[in-house]
N, C-alpha and C positions, 0 to 999 in steps of 0.2 A: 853597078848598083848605085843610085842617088839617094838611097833613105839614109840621110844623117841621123836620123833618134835613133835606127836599127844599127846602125855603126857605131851609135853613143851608148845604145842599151850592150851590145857586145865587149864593150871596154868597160862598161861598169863591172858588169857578170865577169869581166877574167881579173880585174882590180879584187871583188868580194871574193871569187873561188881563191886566187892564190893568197889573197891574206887568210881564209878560213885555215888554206892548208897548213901554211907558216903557223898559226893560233895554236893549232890544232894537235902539230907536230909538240908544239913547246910544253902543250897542254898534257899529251902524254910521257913529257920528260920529269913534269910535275907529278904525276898521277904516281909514277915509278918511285920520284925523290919521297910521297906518301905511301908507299908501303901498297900499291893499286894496282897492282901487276896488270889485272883483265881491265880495268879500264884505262889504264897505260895501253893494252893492245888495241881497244877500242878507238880510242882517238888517234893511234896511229893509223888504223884501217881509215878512218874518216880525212886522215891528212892525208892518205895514198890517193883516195876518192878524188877529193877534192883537186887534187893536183890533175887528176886527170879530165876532171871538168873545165881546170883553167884550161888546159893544155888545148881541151877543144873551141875550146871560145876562143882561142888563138889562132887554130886551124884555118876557123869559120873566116878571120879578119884578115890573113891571108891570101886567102882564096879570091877574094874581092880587093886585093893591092892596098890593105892597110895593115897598123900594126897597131899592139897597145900602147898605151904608154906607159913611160918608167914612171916609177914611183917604188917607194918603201910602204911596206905593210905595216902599220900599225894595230897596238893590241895590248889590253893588258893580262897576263896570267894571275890568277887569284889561287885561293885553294879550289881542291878540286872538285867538291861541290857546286862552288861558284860557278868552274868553268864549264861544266855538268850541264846546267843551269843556262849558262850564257850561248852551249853550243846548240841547246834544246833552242833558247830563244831566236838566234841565229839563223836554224834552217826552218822554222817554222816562217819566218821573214821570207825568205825564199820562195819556200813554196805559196804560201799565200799574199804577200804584198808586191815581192819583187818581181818573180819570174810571170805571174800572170798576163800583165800588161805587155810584157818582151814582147810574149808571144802573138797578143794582139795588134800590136804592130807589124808586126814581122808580115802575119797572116793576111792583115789588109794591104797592105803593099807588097803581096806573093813574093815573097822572099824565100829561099829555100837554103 
């Protein structure tokens, strides 16, 4: 496979999933340290999630004799309204700004 944006779009996506998941994890450490038990379990469910999405955008890179790159996940935890808040802002990013294009790429240069 010669699409560089779809080898560059795949490194983004496993870069944002594994920091979501790291974020996410931290975020229901917080949620717990505030007395939030359900949504302590909430973002832990969302940091399993997530890890499993990086995991497969890693697969994908793989597959085609690449790999991600290192890097540290950056993030800041706030209260857990905030985080509430920031993980809503997060995956609506996702679904609407980020991931759309991916896929449009991908599809015009039949990538599978």
């Amino acid at each position: 496979m010669e699409n560089t944006k779809t080898i560059l779009d795949l490194k983004d996506a496993f870069k944002g999933e594994t920091t979501a998941s790291a974020k996410y994890a931290a975020c229901s450490k917080k949620a717990k340290e505030d007395g939030y038990k359900k949504i302590a379990v909430l973002f832990e469910a969302a940091s399993y999630s997530e890890n499993i999405h990086a995991n497969n955008h890693k697969k994908a890179l793989e597959k085609i004799n690449e790999k991600p790159d290192d890097f540290k996940p950056g993030f800041e935890v706030k209260s857990t309204k905030e985080n509430m808040q920031d993980a809503i802002n997060g995956e609506t990013y996702e679904v609407t700004t980020m991931y759309p294009p991916f896929i449009e790429t991908a599809k015009a240069n039949k990538v599978r």
